[in-house]
N, CA, C and O atoms as a Maestro MAE file, in Angstrom:
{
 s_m_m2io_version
 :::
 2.0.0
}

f_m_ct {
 s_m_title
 :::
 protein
 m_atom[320] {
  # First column is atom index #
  i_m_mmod_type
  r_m_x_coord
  r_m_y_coord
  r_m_z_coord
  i_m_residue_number
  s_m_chain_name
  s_m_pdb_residue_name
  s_m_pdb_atom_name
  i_m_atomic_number
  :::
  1 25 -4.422 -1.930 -12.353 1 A "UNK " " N  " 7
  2 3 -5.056 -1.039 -11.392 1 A "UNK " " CA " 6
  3 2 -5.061 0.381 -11.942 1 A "UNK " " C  " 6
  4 15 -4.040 0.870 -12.426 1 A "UNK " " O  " 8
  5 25 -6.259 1.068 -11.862 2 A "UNK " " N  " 7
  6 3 -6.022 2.456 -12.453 2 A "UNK " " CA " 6
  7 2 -5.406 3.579 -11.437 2 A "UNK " " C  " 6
  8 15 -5.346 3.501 -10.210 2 A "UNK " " O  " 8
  9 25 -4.992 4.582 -12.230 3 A "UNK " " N  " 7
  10 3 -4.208 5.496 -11.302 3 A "UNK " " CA " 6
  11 2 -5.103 6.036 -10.396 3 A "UNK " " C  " 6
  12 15 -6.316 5.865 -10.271 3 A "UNK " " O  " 8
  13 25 -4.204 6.809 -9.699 4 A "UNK " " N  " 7
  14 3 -4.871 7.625 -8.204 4 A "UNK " " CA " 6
  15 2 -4.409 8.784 -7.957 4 A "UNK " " C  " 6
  16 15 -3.209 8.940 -7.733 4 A "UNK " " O  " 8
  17 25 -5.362 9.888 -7.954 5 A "UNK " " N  " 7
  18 3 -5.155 10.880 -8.016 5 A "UNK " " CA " 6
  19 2 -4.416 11.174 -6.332 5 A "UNK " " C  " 6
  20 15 -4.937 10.413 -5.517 5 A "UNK " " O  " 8
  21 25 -3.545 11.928 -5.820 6 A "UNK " " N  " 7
  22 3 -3.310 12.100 -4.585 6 A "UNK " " CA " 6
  23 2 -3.531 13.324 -4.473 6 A "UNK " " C  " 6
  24 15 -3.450 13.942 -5.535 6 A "UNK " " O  " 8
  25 25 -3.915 14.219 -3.097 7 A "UNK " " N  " 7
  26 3 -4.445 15.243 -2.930 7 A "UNK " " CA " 6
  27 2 -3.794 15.933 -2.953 7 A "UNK " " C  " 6
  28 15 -4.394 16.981 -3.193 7 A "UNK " " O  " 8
  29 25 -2.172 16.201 -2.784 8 A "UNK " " N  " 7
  30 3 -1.495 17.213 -3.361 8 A "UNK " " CA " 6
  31 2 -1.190 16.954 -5.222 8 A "UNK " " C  " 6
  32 15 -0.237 17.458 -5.816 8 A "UNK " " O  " 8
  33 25 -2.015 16.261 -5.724 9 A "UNK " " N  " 7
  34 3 -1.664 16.318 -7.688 9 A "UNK " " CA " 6
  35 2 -0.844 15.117 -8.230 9 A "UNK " " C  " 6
  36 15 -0.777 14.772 -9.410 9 A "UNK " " O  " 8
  37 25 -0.153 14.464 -7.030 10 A "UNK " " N  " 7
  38 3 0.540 13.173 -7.806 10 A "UNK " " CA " 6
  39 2 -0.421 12.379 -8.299 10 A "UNK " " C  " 6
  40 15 -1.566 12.241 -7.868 10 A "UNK " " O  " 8
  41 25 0.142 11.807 -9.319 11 A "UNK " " N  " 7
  42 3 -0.787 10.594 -9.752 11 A "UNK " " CA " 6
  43 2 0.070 9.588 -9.564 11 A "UNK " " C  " 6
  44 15 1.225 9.517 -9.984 11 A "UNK " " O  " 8
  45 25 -0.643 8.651 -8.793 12 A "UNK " " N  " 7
  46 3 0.096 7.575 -8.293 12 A "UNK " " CA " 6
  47 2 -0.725 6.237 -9.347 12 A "UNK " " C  " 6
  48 15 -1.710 6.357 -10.075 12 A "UNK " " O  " 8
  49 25 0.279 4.786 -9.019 13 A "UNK " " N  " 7
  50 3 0.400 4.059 -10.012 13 A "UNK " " CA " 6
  51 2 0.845 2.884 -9.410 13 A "UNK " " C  " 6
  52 15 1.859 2.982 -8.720 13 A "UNK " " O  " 8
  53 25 0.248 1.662 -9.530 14 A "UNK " " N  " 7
  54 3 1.225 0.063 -9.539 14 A "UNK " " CA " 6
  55 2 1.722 -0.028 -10.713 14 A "UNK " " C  " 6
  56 15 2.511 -0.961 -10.864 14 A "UNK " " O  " 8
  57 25 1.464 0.832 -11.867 15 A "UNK " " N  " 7
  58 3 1.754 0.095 -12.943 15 A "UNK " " CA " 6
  59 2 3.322 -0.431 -13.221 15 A "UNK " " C  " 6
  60 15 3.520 -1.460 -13.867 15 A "UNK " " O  " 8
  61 25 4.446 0.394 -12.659 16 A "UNK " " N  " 7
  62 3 6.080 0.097 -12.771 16 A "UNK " " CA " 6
  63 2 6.143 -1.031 -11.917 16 A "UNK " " C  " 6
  64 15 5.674 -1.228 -10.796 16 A "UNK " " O  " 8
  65 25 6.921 -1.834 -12.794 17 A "UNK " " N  " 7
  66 3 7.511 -3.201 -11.956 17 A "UNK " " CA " 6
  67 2 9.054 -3.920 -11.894 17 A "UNK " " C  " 6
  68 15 9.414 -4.745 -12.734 17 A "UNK " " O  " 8
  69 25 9.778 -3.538 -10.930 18 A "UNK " " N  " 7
  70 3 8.919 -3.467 -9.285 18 A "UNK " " CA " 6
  71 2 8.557 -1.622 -9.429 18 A "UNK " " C  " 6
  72 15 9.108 -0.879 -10.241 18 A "UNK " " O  " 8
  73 25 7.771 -1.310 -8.670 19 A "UNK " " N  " 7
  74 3 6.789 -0.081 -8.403 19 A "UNK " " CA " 6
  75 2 7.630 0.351 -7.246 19 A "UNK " " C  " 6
  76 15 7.791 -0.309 -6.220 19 A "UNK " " O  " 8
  77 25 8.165 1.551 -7.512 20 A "UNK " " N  " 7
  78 3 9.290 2.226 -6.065 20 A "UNK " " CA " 6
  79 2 8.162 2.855 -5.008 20 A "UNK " " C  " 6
  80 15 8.333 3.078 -3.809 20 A "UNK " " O  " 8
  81 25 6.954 3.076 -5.803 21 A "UNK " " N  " 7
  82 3 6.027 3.828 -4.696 21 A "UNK " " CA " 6
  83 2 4.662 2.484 -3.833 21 A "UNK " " C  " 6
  84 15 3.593 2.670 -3.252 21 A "UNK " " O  " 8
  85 25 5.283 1.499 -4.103 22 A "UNK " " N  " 7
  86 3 4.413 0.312 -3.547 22 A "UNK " " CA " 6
  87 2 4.799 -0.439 -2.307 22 A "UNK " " C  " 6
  88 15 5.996 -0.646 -2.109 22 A "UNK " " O  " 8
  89 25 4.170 -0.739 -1.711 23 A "UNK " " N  " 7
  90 3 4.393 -1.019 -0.355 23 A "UNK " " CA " 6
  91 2 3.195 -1.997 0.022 23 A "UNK " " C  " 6
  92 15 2.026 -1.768 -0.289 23 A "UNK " " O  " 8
  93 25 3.836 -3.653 1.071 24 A "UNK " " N  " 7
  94 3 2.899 -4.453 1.400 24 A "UNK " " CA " 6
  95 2 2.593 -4.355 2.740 24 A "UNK " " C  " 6
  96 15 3.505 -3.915 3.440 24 A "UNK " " O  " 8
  97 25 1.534 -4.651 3.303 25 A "UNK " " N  " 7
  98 3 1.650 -5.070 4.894 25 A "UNK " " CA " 6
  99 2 0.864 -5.788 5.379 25 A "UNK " " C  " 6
  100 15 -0.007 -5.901 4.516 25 A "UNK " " O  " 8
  101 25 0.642 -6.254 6.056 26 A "UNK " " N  " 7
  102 3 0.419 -7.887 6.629 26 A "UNK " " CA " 6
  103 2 0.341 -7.355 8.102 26 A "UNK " " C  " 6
  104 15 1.111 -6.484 8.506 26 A "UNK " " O  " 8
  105 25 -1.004 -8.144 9.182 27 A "UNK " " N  " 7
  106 3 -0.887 -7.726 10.332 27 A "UNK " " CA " 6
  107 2 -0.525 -9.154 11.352 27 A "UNK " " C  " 6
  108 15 -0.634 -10.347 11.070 27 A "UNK " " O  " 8
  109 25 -0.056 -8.487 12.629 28 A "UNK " " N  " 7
  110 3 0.672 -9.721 13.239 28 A "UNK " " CA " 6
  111 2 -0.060 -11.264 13.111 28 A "UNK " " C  " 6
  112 15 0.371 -12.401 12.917 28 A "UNK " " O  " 8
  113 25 -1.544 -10.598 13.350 29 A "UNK " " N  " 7
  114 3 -2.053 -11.976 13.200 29 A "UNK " " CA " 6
  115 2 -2.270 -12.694 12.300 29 A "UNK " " C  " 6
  116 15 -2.703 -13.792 12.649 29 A "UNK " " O  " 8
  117 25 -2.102 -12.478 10.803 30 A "UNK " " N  " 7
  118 3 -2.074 -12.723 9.793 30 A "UNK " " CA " 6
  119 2 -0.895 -13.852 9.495 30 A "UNK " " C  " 6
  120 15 -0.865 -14.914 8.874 30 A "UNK " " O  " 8
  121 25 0.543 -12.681 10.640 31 A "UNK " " N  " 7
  122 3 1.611 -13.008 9.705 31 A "UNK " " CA " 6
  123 2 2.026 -14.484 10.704 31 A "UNK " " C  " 6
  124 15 2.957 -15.225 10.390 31 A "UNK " " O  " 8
  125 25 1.283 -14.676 11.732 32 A "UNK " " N  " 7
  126 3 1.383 -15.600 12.007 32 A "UNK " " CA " 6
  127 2 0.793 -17.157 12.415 32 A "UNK " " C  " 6
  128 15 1.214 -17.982 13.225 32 A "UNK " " O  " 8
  129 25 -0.233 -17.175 11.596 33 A "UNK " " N  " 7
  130 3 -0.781 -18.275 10.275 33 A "UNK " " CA " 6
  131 2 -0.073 -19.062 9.847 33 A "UNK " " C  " 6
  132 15 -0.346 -20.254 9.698 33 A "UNK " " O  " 8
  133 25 1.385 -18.297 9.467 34 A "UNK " " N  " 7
  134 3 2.197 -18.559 8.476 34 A "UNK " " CA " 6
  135 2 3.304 -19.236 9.129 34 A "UNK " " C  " 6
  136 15 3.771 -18.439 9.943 34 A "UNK " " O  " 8
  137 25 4.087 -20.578 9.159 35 A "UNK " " N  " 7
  138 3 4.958 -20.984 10.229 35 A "UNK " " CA " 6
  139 2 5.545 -22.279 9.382 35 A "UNK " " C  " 6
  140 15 4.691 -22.784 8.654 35 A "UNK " " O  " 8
  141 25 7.008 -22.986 9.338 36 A "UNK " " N  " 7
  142 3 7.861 -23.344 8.773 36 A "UNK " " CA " 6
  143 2 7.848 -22.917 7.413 36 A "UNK " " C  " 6
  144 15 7.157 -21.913 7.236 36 A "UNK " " O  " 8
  145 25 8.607 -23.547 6.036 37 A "UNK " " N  " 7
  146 3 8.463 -23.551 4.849 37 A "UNK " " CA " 6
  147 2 7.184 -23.116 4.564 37 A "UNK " " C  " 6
  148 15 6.195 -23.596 5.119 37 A "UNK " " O  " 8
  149 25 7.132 -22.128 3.631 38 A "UNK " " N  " 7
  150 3 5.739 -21.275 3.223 38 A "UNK " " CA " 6
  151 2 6.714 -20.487 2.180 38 A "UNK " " C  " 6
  152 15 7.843 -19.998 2.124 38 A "UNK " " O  " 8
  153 25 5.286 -20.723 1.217 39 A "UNK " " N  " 7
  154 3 5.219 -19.865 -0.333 39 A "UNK " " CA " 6
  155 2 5.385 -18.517 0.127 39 A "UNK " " C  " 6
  156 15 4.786 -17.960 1.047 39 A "UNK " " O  " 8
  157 25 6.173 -18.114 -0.545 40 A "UNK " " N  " 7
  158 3 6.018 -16.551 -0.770 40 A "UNK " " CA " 6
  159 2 4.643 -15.746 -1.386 40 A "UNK " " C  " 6
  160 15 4.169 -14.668 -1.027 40 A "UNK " " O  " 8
  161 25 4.253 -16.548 -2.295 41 A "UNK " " N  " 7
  162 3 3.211 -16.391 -2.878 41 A "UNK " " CA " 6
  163 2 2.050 -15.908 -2.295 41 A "UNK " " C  " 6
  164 15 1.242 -15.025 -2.581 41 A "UNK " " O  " 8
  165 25 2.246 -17.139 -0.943 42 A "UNK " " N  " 7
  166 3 0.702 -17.004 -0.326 42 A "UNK " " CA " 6
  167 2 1.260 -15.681 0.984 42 A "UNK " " C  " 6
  168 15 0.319 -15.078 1.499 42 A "UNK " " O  " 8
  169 25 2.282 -15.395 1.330 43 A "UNK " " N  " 7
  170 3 2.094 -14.412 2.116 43 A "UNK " " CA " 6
  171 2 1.947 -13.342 1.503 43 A "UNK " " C  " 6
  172 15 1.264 -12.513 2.104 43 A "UNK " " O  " 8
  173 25 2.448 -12.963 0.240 44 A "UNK " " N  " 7
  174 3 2.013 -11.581 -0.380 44 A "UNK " " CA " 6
  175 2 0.309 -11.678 -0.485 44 A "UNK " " C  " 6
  176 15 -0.440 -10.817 -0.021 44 A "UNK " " O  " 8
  177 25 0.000 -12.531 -0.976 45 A "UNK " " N  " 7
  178 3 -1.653 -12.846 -1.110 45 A "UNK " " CA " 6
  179 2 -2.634 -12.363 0.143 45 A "UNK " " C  " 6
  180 15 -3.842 -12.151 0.037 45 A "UNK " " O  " 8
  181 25 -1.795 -12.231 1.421 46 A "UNK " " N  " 7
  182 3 -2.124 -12.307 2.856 46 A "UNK " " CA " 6
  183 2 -1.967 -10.946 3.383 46 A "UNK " " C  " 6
  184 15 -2.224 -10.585 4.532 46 A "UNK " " O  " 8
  185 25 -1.466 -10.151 2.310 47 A "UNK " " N  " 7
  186 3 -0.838 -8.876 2.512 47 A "UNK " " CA " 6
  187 2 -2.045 -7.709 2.050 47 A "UNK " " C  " 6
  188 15 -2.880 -7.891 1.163 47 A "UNK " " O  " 8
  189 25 -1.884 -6.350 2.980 48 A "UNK " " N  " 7
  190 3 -2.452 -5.611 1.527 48 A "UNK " " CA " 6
  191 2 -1.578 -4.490 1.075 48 A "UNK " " C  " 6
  192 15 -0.387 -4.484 1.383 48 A "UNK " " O  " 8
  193 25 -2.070 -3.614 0.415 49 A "UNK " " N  " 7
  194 3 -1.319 -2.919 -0.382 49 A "UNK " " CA " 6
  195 2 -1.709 -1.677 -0.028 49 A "UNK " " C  " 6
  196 15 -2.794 -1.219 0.329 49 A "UNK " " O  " 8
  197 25 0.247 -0.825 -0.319 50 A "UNK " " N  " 7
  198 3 0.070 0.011 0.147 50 A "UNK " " CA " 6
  199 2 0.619 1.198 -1.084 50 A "UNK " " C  " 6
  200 15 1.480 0.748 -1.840 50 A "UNK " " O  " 8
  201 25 0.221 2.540 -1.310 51 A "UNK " " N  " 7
  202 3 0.997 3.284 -2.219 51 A "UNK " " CA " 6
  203 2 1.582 4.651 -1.080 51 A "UNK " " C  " 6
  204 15 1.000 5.267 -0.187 51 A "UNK " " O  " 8
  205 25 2.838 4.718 -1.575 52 A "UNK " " N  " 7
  206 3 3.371 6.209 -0.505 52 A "UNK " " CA " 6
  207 2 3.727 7.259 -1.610 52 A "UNK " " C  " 6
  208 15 4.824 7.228 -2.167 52 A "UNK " " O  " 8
  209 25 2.651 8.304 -1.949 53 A "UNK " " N  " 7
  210 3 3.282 9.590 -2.225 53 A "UNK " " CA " 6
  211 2 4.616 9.864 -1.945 53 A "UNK " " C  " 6
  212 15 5.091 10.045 -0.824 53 A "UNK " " O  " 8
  213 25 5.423 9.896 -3.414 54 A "UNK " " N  " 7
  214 3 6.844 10.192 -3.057 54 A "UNK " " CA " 6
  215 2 6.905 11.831 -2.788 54 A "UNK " " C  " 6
  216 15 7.862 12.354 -2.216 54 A "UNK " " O  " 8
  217 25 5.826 12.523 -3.246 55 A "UNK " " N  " 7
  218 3 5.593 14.299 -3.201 55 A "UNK " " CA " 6
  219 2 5.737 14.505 -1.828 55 A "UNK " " C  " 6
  220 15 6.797 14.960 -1.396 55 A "UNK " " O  " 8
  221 25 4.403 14.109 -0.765 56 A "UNK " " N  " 7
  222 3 3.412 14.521 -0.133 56 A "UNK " " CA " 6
  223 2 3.728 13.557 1.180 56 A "UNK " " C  " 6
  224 15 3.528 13.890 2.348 56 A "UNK " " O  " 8
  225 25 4.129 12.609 0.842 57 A "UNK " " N  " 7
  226 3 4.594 11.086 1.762 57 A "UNK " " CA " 6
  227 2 3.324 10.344 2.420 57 A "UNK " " C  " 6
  228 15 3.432 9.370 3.165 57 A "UNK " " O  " 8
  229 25 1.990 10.997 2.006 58 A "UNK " " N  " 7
  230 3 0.577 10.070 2.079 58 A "UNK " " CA " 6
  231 2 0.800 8.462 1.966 58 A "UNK " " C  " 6
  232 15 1.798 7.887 1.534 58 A "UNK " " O  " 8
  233 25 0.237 8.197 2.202 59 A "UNK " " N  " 7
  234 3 -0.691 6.086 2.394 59 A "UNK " " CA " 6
  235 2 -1.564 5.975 2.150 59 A "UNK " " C  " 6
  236 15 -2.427 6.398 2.920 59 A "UNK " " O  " 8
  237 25 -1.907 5.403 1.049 60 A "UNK " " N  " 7
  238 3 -2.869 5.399 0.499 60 A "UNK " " CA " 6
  239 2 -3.044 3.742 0.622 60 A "UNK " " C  " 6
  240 15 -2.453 3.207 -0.316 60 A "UNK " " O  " 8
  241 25 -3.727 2.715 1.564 61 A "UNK " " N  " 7
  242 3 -3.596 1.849 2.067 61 A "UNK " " CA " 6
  243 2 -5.047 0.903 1.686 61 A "UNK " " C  " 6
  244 15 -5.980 0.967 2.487 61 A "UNK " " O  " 8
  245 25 -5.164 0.157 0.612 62 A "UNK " " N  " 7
  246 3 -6.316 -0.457 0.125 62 A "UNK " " CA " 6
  247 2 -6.564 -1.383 0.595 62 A "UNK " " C  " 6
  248 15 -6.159 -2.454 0.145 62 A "UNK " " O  " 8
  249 25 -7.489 -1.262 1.908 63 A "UNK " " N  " 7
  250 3 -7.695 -2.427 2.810 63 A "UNK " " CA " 6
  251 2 -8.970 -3.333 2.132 63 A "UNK " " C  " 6
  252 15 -10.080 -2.939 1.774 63 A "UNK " " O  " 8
  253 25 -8.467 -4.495 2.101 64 A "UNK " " N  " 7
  254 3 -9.388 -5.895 2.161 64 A "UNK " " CA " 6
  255 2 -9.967 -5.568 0.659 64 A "UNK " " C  " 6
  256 15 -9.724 -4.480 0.137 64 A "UNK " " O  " 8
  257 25 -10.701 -6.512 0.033 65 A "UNK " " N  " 7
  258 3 -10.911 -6.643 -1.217 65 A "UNK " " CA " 6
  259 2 -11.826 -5.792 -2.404 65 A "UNK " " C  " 6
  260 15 -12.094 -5.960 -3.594 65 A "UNK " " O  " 8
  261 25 -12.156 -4.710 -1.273 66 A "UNK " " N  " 7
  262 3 -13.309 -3.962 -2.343 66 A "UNK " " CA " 6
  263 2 -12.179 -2.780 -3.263 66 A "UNK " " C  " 6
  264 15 -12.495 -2.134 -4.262 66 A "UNK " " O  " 8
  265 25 -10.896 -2.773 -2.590 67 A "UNK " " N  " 7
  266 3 -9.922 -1.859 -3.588 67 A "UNK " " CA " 6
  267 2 -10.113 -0.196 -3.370 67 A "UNK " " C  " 6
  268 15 -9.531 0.648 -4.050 67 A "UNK " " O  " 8
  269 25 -11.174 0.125 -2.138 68 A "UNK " " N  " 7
  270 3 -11.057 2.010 -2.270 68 A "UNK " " CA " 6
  271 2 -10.069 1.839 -0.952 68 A "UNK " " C  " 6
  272 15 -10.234 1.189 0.080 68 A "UNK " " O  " 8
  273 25 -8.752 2.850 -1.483 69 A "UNK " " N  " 7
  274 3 -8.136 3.361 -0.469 69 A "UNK " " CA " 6
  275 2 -8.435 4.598 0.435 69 A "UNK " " C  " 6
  276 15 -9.045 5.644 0.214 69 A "UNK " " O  " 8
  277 25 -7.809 4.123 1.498 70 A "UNK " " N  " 7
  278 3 -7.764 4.747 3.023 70 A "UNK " " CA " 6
  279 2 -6.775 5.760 2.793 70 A "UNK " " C  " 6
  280 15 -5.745 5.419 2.212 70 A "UNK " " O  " 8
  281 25 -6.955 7.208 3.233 71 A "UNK " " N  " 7
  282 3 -5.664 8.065 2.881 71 A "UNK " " CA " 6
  283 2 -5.485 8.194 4.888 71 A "UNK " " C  " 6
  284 15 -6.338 8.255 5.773 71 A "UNK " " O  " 8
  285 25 -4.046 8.191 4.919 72 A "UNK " " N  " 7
  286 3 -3.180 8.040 5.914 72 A "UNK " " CA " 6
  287 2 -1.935 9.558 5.705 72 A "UNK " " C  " 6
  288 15 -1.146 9.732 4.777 72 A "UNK " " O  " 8
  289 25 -2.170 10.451 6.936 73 A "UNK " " N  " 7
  290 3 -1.254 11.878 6.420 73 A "UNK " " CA " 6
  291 2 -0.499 12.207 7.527 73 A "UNK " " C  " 6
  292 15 -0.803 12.360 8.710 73 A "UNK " " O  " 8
  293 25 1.109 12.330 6.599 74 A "UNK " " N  " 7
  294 3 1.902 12.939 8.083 74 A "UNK " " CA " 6
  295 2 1.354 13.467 8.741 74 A "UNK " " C  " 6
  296 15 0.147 13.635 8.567 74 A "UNK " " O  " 8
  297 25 1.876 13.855 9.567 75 A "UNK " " N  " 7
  298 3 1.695 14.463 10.858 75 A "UNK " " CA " 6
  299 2 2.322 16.010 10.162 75 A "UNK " " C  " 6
  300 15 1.638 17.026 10.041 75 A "UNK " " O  " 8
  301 25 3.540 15.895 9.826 76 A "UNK " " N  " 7
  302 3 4.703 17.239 9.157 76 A "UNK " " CA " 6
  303 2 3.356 17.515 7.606 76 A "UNK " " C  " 6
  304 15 3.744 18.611 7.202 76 A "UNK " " O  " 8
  305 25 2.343 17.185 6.829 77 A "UNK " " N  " 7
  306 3 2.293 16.949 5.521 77 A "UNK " " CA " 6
  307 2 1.645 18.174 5.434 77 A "UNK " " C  " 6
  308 15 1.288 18.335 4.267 77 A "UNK " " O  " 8
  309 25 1.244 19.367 6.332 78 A "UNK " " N  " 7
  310 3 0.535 20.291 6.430 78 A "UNK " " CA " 6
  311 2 -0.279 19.858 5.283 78 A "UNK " " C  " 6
  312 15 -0.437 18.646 5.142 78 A "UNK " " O  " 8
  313 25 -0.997 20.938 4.164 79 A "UNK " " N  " 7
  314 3 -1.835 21.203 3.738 79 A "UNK " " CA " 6
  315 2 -1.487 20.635 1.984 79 A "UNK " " C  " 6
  316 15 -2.558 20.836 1.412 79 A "UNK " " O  " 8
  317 25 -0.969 20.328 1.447 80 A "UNK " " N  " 7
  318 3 0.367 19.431 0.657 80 A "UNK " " CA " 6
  319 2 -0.629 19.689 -0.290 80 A "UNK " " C  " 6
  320 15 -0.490 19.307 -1.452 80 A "UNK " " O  " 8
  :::
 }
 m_bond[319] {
  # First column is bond index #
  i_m_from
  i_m_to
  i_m_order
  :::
  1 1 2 1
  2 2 3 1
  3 3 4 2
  4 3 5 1
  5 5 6 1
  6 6 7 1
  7 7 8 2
  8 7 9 1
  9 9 10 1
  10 10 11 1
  11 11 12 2
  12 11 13 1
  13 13 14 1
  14 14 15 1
  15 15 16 2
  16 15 17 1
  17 17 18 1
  18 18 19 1
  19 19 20 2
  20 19 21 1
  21 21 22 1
  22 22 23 1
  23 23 24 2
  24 23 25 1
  25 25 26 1
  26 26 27 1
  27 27 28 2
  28 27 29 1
  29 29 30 1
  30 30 31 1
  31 31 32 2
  32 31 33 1
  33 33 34 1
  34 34 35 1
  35 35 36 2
  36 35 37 1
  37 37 38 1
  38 38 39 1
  39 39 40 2
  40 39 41 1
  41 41 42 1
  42 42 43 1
  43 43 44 2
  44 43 45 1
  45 45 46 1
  46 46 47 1
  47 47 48 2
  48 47 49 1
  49 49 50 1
  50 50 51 1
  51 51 52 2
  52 51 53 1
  53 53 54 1
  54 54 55 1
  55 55 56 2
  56 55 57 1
  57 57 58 1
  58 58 59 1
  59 59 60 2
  60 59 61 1
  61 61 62 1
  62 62 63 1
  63 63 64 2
  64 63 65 1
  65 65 66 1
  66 66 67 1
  67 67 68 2
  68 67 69 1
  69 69 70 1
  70 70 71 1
  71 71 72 2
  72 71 73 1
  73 73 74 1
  74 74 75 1
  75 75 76 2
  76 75 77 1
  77 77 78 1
  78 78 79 1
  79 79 80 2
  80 79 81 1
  81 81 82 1
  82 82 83 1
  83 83 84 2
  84 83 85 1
  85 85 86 1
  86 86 87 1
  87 87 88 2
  88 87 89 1
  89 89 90 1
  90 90 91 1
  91 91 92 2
  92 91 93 1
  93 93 94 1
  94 94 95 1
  95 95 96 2
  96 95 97 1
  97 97 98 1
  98 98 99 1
  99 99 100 2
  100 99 101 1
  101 101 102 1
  102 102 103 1
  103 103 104 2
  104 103 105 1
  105 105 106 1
  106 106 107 1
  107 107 108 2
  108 107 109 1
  109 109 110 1
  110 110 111 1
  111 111 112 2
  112 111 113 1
  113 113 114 1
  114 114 115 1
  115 115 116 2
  116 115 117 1
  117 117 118 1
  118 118 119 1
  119 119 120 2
  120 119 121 1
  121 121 122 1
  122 122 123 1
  123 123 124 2
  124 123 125 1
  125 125 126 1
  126 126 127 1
  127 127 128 2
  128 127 129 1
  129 129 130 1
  130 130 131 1
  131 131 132 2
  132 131 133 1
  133 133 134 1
  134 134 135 1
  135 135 136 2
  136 135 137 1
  137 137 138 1
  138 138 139 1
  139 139 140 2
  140 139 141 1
  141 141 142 1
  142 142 143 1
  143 143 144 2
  144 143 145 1
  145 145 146 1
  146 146 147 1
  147 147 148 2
  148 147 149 1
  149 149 150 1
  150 150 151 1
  151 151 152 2
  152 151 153 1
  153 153 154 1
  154 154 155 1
  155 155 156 2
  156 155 157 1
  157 157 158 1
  158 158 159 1
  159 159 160 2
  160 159 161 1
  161 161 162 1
  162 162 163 1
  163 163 164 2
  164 163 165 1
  165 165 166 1
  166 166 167 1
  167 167 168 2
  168 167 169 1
  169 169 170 1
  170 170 171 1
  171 171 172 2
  172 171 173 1
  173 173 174 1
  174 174 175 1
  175 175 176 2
  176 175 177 1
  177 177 178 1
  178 178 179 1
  179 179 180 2
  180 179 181 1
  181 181 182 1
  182 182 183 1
  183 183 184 2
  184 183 185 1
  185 185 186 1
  186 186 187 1
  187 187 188 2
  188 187 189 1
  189 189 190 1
  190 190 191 1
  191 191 192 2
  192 191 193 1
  193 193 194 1
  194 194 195 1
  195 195 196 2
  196 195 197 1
  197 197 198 1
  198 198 199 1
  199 199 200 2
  200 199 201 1
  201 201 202 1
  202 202 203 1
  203 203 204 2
  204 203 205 1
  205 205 206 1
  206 206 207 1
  207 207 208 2
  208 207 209 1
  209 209 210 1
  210 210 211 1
  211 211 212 2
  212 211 213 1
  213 213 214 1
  214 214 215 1
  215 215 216 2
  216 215 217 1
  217 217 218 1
  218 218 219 1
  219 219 220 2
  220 219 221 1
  221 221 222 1
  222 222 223 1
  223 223 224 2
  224 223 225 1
  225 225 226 1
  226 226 227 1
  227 227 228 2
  228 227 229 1
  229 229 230 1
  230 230 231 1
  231 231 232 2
  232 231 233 1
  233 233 234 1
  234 234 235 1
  235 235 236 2
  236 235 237 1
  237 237 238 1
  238 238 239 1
  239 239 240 2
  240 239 241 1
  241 241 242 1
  242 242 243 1
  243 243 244 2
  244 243 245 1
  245 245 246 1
  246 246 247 1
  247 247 248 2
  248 247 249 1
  249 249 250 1
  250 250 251 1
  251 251 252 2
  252 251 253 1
  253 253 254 1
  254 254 255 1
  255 255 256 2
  256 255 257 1
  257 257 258 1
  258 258 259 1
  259 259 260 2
  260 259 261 1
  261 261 262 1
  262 262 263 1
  263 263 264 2
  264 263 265 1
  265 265 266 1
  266 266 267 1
  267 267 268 2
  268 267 269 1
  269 269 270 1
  270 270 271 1
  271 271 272 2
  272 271 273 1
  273 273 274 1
  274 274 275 1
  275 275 276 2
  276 275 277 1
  277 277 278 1
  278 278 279 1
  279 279 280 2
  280 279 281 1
  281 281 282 1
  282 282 283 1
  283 283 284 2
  284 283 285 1
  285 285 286 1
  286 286 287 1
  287 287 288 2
  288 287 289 1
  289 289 290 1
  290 290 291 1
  291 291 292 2
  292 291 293 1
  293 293 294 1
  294 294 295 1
  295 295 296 2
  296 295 297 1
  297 297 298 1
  298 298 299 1
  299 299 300 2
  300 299 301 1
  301 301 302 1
  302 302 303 1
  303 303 304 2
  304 303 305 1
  305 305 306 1
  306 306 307 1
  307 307 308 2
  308 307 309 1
  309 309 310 1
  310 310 311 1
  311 311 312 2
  312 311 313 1
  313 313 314 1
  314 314 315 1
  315 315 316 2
  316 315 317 1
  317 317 318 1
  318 318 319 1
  319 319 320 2
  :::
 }
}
């Protein structure tokens, strides 16, 4: 995945693994599809992805498969 510029100057990244600035999420109805023994596999698959500015504390939240993220901003992040 290529980097991402964040609007206060971080450049954010999946590339570290595990990635400290990566984050999954999955919505209720999704997550419950999913019921006895189940792959791990397929619930990360079920998930999407999230990056958090460790600077700025932004979400940068890449919903569903086309890959452009959604920016998401504290409330505290004033003008960052």
């Amino acid at each position: 995945m290529p980097k991402l510029l964040c609007r206060c100057s971080e450049v954010l990244s999946f590339s570290e693994i595990p990635c400290s600035i990566a984050w999954r999420i999955i919505s209720d109805v999704a997550f419950e599809k999913f019921s006895g023994q189940v792959d791990a596999e397929e619930i990360y698959l079920a998930t999407e992805k999230v990056l958090r500015c460790p600077r700025c504390g932004r979400l940068w939240v890449f919903w569903g498969p086309d890959n452009r993220p959604q920016e998401y901003v504290p409330a505290d992040a004033g003008s960052g």
